[in-house]
VMD Tcl script that builds the backbone (N, CA, C; Angstrom):
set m [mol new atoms 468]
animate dup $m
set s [atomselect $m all]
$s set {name element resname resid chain x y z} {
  {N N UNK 1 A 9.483 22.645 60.759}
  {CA C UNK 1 A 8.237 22.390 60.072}
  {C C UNK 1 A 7.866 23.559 59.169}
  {N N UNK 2 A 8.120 24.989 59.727}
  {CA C UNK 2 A 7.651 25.819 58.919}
  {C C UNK 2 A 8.750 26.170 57.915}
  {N N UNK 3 A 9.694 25.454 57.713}
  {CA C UNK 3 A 10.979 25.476 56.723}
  {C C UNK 3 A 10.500 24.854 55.615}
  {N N UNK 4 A 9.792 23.027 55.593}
  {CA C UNK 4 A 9.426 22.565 55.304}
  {C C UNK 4 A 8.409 22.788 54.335}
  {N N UNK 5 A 7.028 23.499 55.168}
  {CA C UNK 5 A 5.818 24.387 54.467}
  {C C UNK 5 A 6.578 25.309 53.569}
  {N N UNK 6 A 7.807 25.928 53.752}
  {CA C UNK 6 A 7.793 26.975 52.995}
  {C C UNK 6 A 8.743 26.470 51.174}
  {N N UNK 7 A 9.187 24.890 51.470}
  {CA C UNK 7 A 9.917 24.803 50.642}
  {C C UNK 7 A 8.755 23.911 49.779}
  {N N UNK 8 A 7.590 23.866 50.053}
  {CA C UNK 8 A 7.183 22.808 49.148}
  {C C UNK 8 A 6.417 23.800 48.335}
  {N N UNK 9 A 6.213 25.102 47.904}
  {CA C UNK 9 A 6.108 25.588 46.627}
  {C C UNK 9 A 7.362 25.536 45.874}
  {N N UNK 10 A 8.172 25.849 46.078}
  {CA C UNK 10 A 9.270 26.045 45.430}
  {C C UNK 10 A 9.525 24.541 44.629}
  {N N UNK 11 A 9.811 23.601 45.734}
  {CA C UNK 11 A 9.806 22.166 45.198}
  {C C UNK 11 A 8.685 22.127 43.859}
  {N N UNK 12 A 7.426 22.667 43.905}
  {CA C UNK 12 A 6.505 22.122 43.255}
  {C C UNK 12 A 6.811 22.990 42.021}
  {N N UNK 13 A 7.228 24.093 41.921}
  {CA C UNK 13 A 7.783 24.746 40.423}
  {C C UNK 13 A 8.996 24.588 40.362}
  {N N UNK 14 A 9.866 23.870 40.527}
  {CA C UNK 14 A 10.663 23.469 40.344}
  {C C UNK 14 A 10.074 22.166 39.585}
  {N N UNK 15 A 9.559 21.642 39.637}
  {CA C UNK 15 A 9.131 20.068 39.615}
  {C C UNK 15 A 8.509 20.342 37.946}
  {N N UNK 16 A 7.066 21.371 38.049}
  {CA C UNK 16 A 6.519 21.678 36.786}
  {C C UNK 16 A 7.238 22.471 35.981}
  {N N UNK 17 A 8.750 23.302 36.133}
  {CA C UNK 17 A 9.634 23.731 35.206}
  {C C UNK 17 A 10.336 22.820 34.388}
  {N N UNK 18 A 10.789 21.690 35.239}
  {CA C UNK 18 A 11.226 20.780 35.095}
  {C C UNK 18 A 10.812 19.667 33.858}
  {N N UNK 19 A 9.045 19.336 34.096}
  {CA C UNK 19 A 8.089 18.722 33.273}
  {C C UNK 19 A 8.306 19.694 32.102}
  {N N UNK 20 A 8.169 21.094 32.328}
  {CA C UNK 20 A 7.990 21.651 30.736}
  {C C UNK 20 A 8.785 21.651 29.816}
  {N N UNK 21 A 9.821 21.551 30.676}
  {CA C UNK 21 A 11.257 21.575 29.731}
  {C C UNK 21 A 11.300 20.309 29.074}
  {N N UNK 22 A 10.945 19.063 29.967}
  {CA C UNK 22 A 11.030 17.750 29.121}
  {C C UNK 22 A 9.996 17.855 27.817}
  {N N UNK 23 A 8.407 18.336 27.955}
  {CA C UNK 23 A 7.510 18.669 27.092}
  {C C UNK 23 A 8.018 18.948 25.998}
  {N N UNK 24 A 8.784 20.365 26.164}
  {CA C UNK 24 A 9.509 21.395 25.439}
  {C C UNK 24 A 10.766 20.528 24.190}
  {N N UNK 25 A 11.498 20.044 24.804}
  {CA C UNK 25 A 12.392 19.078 24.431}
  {C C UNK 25 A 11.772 18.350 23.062}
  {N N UNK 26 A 10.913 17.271 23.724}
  {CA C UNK 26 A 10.560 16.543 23.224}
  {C C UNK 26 A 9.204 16.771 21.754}
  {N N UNK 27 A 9.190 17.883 21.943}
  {CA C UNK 27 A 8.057 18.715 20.892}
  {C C UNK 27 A 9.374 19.103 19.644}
  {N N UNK 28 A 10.090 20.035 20.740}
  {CA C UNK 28 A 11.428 20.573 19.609}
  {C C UNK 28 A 11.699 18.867 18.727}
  {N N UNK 29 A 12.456 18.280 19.232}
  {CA C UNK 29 A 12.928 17.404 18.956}
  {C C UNK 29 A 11.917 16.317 17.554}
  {N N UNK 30 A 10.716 16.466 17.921}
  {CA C UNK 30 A 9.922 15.498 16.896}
  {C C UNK 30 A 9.630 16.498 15.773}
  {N N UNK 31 A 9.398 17.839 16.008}
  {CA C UNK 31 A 9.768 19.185 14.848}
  {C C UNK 31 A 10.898 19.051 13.783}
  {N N UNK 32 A 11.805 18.542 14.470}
  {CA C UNK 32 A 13.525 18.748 13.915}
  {C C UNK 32 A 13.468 17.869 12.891}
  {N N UNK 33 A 13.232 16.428 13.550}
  {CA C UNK 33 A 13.192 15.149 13.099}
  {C C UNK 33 A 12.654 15.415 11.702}
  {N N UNK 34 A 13.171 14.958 10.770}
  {CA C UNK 34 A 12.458 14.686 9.428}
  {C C UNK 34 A 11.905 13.424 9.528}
  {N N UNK 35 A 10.483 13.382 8.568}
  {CA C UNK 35 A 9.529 12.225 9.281}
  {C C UNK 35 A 10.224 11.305 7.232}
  {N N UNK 36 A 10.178 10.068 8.082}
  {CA C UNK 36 A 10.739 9.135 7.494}
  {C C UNK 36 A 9.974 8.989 5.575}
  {N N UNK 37 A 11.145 8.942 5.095}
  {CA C UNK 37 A 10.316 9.205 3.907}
  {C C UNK 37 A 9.769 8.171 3.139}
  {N N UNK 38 A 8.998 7.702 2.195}
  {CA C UNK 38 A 8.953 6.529 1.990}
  {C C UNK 38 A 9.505 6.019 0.542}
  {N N UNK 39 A 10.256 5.168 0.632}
  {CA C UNK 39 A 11.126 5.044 -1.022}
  {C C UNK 39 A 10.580 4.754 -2.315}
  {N N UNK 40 A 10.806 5.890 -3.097}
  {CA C UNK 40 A 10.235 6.272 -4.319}
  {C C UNK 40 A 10.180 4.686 -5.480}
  {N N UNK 41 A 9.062 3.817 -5.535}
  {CA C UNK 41 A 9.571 3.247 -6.117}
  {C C UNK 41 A 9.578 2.984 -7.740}
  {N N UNK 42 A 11.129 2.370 -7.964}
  {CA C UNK 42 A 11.012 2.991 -9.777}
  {C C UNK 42 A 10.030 1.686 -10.417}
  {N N UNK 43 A 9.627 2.340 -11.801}
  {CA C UNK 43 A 8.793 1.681 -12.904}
  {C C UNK 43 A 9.678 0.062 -12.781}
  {N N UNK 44 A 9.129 -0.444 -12.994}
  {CA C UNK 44 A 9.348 -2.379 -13.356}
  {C C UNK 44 A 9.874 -1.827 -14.869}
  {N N UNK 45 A 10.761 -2.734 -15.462}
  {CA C UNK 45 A 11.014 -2.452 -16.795}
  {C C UNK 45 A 10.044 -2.806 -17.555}
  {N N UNK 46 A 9.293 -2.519 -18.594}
  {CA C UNK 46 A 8.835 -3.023 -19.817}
  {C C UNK 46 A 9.460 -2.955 -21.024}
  {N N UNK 47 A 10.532 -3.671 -21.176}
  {CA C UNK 47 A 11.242 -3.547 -23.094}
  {C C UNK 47 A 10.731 -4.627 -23.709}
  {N N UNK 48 A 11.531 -4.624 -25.012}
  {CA C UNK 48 A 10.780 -5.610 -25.667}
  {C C UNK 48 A 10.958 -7.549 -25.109}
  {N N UNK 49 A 11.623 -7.348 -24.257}
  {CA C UNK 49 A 11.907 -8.989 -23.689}
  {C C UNK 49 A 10.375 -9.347 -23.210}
  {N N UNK 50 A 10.333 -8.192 -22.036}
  {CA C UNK 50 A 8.734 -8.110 -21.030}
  {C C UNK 50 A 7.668 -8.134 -22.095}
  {N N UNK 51 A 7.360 -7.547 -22.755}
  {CA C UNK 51 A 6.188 -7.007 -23.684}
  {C C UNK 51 A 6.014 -8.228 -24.412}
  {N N UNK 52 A 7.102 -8.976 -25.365}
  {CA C UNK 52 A 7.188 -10.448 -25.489}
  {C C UNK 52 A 6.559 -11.839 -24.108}
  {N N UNK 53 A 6.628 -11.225 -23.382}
  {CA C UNK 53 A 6.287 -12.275 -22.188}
  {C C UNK 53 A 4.587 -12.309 -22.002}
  {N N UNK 54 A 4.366 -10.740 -21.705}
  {CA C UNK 54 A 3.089 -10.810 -21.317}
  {C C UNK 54 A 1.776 -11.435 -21.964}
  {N N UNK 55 A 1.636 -11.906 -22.802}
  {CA C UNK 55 A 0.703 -12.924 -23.266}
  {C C UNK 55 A 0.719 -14.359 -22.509}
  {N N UNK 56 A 2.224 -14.663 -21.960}
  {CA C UNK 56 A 1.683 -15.757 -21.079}
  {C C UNK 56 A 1.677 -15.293 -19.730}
  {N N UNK 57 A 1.619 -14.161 -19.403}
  {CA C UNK 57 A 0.937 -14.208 -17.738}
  {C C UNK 57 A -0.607 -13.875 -18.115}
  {N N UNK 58 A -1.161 -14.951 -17.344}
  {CA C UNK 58 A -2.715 -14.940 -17.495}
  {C C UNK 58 A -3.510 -14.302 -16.001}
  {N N UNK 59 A -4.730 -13.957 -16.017}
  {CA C UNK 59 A -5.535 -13.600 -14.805}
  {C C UNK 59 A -6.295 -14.150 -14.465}
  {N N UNK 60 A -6.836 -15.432 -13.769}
  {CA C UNK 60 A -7.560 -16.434 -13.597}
  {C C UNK 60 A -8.467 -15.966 -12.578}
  {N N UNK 61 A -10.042 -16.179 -12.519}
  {CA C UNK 61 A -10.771 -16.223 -11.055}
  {C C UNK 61 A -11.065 -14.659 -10.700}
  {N N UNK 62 A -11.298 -13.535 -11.564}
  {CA C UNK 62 A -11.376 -12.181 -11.175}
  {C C UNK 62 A -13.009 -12.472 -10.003}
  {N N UNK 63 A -12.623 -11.523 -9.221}
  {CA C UNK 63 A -13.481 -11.382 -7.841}
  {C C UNK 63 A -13.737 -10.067 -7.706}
  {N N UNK 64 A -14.422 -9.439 -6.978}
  {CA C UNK 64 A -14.830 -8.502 -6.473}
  {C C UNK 64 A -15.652 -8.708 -5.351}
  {N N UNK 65 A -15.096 -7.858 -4.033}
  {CA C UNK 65 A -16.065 -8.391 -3.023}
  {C C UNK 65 A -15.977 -7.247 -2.198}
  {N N UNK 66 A -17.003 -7.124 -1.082}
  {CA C UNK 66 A -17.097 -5.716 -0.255}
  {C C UNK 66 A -17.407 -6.374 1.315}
  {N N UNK 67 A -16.706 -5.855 2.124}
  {CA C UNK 67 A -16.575 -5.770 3.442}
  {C C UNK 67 A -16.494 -5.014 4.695}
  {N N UNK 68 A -16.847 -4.666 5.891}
  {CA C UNK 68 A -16.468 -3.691 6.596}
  {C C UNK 68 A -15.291 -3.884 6.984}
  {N N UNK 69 A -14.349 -3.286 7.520}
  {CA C UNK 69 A -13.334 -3.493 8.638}
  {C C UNK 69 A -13.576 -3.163 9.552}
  {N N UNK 70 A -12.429 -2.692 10.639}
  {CA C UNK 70 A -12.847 -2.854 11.779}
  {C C UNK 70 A -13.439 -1.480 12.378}
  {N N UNK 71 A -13.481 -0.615 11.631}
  {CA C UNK 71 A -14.003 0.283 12.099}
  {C C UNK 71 A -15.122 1.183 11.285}
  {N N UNK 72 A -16.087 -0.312 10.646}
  {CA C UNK 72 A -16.943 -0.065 10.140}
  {C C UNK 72 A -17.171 0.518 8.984}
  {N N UNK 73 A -16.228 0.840 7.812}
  {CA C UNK 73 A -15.858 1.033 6.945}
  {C C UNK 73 A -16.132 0.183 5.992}
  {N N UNK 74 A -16.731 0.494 4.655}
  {CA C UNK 74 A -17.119 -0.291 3.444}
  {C C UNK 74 A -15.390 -0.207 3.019}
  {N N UNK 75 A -14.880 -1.626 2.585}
  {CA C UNK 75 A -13.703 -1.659 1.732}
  {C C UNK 75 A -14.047 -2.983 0.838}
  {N N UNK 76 A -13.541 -1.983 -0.365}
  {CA C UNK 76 A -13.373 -3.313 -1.761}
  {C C UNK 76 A -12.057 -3.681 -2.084}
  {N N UNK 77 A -12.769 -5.392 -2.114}
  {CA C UNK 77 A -11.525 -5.915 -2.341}
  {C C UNK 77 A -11.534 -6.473 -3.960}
  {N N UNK 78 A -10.529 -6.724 -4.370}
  {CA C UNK 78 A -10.404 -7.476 -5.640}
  {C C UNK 78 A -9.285 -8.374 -5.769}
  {N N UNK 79 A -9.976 -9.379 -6.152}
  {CA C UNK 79 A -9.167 -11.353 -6.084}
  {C C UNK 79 A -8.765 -11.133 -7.617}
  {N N UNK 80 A -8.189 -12.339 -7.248}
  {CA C UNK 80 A -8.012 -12.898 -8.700}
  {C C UNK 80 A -6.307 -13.762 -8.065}
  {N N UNK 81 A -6.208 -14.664 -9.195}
  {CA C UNK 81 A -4.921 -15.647 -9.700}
  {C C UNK 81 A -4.225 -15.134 -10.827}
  {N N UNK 82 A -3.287 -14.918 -10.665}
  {CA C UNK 82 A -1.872 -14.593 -11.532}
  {C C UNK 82 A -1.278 -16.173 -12.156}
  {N N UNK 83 A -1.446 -16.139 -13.643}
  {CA C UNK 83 A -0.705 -17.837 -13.773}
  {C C UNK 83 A 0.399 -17.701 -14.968}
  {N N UNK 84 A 1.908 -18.086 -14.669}
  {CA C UNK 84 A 2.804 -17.768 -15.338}
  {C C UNK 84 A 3.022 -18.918 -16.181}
  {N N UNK 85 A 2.454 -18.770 -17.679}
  {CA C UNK 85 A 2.797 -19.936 -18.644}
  {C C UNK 85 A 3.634 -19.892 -19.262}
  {N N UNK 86 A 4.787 -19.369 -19.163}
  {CA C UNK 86 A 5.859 -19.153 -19.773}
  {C C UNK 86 A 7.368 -19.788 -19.110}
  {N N UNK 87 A 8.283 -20.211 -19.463}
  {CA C UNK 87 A 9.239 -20.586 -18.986}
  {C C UNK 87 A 10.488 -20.284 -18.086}
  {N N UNK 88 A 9.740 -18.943 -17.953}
  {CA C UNK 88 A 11.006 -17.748 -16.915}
  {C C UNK 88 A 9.798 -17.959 -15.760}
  {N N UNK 89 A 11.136 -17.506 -14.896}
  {CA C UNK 89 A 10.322 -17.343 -13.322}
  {C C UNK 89 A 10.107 -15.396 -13.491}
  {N N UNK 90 A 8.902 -15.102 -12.639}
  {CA C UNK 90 A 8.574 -13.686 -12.544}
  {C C UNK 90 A 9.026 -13.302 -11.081}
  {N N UNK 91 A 9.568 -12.324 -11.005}
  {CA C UNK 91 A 9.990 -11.765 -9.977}
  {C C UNK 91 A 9.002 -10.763 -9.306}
  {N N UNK 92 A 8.403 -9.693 -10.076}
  {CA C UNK 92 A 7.324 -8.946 -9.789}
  {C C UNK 92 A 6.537 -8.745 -11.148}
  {N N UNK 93 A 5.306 -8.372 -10.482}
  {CA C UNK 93 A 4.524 -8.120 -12.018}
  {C C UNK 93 A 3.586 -6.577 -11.208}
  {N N UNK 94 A 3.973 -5.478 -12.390}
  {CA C UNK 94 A 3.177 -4.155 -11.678}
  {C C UNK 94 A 2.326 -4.282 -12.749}
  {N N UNK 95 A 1.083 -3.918 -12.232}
  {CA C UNK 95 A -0.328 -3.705 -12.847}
  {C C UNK 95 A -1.183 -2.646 -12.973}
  {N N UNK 96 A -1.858 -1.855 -13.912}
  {CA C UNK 96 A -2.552 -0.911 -13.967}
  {C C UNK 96 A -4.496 -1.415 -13.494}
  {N N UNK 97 A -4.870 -0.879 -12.502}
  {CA C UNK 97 A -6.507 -1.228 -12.496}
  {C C UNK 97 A -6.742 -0.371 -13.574}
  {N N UNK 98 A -8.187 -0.485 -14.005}
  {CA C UNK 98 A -8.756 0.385 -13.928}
  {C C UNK 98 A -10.492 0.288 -14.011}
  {N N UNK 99 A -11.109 1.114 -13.276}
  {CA C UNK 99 A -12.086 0.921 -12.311}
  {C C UNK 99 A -13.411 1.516 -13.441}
  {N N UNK 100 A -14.297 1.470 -14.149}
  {CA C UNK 100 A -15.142 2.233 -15.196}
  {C C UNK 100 A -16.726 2.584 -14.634}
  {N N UNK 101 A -17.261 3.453 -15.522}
  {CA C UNK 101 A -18.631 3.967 -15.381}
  {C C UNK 101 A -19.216 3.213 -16.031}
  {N N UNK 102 A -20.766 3.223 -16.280}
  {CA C UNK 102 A -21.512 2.425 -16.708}
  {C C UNK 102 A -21.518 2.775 -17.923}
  {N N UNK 103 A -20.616 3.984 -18.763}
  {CA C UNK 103 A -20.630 4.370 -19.780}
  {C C UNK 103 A -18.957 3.758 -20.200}
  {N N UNK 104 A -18.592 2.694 -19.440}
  {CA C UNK 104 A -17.485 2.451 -20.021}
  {C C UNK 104 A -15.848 3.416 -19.891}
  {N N UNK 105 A -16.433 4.479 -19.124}
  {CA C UNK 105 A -15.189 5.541 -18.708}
  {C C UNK 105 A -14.758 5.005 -17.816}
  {N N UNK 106 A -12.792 5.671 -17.640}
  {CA C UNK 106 A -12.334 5.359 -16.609}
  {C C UNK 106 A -12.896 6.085 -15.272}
  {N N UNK 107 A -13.142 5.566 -14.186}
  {CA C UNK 107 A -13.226 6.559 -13.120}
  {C C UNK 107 A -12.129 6.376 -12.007}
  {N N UNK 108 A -11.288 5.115 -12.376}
  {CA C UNK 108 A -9.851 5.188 -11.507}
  {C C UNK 108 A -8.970 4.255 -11.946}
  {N N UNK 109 A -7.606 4.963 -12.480}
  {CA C UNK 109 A -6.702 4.134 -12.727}
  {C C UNK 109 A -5.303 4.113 -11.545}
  {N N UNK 110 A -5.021 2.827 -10.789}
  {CA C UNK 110 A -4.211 3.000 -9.857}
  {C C UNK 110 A -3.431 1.261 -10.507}
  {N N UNK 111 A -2.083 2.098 -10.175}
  {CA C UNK 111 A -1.097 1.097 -9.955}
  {C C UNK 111 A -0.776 0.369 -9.150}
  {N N UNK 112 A -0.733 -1.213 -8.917}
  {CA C UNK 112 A 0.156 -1.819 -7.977}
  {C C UNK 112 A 1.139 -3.069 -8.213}
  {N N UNK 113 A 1.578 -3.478 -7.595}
  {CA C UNK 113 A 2.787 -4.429 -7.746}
  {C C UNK 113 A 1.658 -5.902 -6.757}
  {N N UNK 114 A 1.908 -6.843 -7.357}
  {CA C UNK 114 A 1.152 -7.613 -6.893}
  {C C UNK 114 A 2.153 -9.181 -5.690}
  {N N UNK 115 A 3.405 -8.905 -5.825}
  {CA C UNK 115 A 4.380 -9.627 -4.871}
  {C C UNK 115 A 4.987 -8.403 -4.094}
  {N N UNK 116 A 4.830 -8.592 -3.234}
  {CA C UNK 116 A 6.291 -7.942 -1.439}
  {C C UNK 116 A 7.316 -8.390 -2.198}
  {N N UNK 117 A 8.648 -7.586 -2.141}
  {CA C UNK 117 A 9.780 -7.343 -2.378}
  {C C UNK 117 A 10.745 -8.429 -1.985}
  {N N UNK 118 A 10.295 -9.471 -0.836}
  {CA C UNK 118 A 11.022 -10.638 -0.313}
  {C C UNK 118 A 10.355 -11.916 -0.886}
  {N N UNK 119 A 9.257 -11.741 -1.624}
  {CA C UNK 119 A 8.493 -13.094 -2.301}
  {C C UNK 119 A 9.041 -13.861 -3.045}
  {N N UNK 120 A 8.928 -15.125 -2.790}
  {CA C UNK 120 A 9.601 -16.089 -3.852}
  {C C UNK 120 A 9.424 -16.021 -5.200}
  {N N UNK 121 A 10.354 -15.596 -6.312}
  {CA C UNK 121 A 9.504 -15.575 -7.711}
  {C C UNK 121 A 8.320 -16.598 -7.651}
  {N N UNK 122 A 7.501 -16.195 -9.199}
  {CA C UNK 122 A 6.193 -17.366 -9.209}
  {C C UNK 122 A 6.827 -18.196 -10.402}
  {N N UNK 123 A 7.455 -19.287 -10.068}
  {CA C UNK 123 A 8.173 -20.074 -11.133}
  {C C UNK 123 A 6.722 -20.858 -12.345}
  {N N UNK 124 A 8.010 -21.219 -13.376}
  {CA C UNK 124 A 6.918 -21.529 -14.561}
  {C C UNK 124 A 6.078 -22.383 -14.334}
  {N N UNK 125 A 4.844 -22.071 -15.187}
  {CA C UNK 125 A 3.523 -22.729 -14.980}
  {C C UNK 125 A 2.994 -22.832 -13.665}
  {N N UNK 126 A 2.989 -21.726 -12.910}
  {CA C UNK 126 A 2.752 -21.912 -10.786}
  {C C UNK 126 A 1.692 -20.440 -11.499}
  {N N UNK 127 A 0.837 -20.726 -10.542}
  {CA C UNK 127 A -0.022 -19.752 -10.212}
  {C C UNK 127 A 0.233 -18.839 -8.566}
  {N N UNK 128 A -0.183 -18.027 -8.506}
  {CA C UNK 128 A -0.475 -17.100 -7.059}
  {C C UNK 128 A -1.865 -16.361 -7.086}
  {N N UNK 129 A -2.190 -16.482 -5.878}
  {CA C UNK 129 A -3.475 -15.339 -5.925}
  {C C UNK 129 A -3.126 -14.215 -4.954}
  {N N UNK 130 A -4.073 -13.037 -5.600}
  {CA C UNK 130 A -3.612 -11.804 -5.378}
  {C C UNK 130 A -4.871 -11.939 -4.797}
  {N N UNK 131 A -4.784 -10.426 -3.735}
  {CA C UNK 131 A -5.745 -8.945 -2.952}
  {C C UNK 131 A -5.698 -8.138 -2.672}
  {N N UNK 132 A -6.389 -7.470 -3.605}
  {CA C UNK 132 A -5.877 -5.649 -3.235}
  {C C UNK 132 A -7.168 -4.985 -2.895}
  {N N UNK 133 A -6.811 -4.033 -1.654}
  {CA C UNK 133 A -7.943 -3.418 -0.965}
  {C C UNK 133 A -8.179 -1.936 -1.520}
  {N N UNK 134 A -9.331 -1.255 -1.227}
  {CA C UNK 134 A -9.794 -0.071 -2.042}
  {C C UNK 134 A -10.880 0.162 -0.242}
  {N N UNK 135 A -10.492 1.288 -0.205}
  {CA C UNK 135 A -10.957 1.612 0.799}
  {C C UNK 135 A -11.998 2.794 0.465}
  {N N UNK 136 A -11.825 3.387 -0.557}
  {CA C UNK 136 A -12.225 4.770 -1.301}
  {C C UNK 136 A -12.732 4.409 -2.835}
  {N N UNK 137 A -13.643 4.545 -3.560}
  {CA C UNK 137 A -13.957 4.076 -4.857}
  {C C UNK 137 A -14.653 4.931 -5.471}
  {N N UNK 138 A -15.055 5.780 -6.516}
  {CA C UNK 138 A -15.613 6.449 -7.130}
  {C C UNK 138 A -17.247 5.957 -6.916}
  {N N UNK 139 A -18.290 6.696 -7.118}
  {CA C UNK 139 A -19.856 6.582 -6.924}
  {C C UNK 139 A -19.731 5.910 -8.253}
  {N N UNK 140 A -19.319 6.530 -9.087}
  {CA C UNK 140 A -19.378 6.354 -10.722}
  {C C UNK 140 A -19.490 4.873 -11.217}
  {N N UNK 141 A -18.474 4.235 -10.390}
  {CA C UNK 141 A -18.052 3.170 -10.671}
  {C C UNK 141 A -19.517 2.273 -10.784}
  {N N UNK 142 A -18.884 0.934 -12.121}
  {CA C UNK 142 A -20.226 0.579 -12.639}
  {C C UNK 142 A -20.492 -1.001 -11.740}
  {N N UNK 143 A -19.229 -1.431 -10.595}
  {CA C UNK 143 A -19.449 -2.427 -9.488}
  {C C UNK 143 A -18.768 -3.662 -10.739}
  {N N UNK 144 A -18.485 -3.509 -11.278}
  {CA C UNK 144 A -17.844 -4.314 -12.716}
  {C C UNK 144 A -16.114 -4.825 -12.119}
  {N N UNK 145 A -15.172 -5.833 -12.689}
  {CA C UNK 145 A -14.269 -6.126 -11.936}
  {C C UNK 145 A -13.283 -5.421 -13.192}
  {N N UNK 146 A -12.720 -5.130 -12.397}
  {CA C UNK 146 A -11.619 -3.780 -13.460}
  {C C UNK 146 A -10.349 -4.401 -14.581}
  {N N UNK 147 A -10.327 -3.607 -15.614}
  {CA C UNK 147 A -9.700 -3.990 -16.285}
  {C C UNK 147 A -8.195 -4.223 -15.556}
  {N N UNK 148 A -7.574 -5.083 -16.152}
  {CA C UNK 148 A -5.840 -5.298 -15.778}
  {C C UNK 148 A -5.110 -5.661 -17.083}
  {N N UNK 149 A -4.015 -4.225 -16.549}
  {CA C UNK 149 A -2.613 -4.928 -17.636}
  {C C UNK 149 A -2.089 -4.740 -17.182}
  {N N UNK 150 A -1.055 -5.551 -17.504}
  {CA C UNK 150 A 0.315 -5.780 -17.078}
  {C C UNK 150 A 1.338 -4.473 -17.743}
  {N N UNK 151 A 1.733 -3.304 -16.610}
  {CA C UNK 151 A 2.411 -2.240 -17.163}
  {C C UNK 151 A 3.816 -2.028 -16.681}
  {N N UNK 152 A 4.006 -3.176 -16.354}
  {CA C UNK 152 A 5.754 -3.547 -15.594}
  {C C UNK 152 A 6.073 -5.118 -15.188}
  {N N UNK 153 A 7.019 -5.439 -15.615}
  {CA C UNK 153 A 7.511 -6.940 -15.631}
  {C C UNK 153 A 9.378 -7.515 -15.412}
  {N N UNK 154 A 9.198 -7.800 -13.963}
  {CA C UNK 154 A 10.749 -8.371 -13.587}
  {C C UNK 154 A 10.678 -9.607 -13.726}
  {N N UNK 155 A 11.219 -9.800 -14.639}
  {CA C UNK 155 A 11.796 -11.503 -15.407}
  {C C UNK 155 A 12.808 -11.784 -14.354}
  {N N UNK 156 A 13.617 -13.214 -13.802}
  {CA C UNK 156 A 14.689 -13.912 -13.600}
  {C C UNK 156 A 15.397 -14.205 -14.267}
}
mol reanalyze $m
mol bondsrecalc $m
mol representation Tube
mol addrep $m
């Protein structure tokens, strides 16, 4: 019994050497790790084929609307319909916002791509509707629904 008593410190740093080293490990190890990068993505072409096109992609139904999420957060959203009157199917269409003051200045210009990378083109004469969230917005801003052009275009 008193063999017993005498081995259960030992057991017990043994036990928490043991834990630190896994700690230890596993700290090194997520250090080492390069954290996953995210892929740079390139410009949509605009030559003169695209630049020729864009008069028939139209913007139908512009929206603007404000919501909390779930953690109580004001986020703006902005709607709208994409409608391809032209005879090619679109593969992606990248877009410039841009967000203005009541004096007509920009106070944010952000880019996005308005189809996921696995989306079915939007074949001719088909519409899609878009939503893009804004979680962050300038004070400046005049609550107005932002200008859009079309600053990148993948034809089929």
């Amino acid at each position: 019994m008193d063999e017993e008593k005498s081995r259960a410190p030992i057991v017990l740093l043994v036990g928490v050497a043991a834990a630190l080293l896994l700690i230890g490990i596993f700290y090194l190890v997520g250090r080492l790790t390069p954290a996953p990068t995210k892929a740079i993505e390139q410009p949509l072409p605009m030559g003169p084929a695209e630049q020729a096109y864009v008069p028939r992609v139209q913007f139908l139904e512009p929206k603007v609307a404000r919501a909390a999420n779930f953690l109580n957060q004001e986020v703006t959203f902005v709607f709208g319909t994409v409608l391809n009157n032209g005879p090619r199917p679109i593969r992606q269409i990248e877009i410039t916002l841009e967000f203005h003051d009541p004096f007509n200045q920009v106070v944010l210009r952000d880019k996005q791509r308005l189809f996921s990378a696995t989306a079915a083109p939007l074949a001719p004469n088909d519409r899609r509707d878009f939503q893009l969230g804004y979680e962050t917005l300038p004070v400046q801003w005049n609550q107005a629904y932002p200008t859009i052009r079309i600053t990148g275009l993948q034809l089929q």
